[in-house]
GUGURO-916749 format. One record per residue (C-alpha): residue number from 1; residue in one letter; chain; x, y, z. Coordinates in Angstrom, 3 decimals. Layout:
BEGIN
i  aa  ch  X  Y  Z
NUM  a  A  X  Y  Z
...
This chain:
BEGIN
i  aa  ch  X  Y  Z
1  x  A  58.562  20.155  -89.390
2  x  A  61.816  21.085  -88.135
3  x  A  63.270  17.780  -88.532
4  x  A  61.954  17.835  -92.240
5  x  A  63.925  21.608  -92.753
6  x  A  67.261  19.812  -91.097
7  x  A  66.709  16.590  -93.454
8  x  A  67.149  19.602  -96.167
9  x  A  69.544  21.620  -95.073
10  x  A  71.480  18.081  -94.999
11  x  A  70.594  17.876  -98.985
12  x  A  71.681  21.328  -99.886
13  x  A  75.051  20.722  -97.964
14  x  A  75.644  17.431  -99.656
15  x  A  74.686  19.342  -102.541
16  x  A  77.326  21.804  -102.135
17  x  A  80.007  19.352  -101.403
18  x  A  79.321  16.848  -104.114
19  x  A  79.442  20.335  -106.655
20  x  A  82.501  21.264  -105.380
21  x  A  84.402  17.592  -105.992
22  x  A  82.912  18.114  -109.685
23  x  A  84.788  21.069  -109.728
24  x  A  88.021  19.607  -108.692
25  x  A  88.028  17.368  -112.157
26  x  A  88.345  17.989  -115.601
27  x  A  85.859  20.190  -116.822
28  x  A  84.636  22.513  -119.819
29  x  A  84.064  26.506  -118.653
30  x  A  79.818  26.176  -119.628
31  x  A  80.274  22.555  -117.054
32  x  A  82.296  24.972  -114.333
33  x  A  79.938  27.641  -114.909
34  x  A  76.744  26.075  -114.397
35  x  A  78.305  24.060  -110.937
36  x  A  79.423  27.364  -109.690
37  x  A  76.086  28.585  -109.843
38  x  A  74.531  25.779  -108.071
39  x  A  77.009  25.917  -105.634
40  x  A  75.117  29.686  -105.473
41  x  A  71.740  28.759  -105.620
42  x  A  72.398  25.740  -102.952
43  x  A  74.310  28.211  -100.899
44  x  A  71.111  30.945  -100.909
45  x  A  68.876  28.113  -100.313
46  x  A  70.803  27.621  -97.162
47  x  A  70.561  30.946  -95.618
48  x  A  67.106  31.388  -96.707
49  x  A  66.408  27.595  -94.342
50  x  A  68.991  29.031  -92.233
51  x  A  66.580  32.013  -91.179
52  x  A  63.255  30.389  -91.311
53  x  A  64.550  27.977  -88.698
54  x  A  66.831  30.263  -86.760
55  x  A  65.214  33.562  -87.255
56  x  A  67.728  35.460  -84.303
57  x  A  69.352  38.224  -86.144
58  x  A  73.222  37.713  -85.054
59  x  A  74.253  40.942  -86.511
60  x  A  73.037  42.547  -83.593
61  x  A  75.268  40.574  -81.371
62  x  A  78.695  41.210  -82.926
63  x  A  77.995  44.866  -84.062
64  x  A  79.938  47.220  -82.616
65  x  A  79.313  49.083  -79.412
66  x  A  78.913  52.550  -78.737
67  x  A  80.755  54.088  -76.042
68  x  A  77.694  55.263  -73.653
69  x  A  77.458  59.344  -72.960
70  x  A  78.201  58.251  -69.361
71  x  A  81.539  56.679  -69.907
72  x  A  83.191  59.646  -70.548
């Protein structure tokens, strides 16, 4: 199972990169348009895997800290 949600995260990053060479060539705004928002869909897709397989919230970890009522 978890090697199975790595072997996708793999895909959606490979997604994402070969999206972003498209948009490094020669293309019409409806072609730029739709790759930008695969490059969104592929990048939600991520952090929804992301979460399932690393469900730690991080948030916690670099939100600032209160100064305790004993410190002063």
């Amino acid at each position: 199972m978890i090697d199975e949600n790595f072997v996708l995260l793999r895909c959606h990053r490979n997604n994402i990169h070969r999206y972003r060479k498209l948009l490094a060539t020669e293309l019409s705004e409806l072609e730029r348009q739709y790759l930008e928002r695969r490059i969104s869909e592929e990048q939600t897709a991520i952090e929804t895997l992301s979460m399932a397989i690393f469900p730690l919230e991080l948030g916690a970890v670099n939100a600032p800290r209160r100064a305790s009522p004993d410190a002063a």
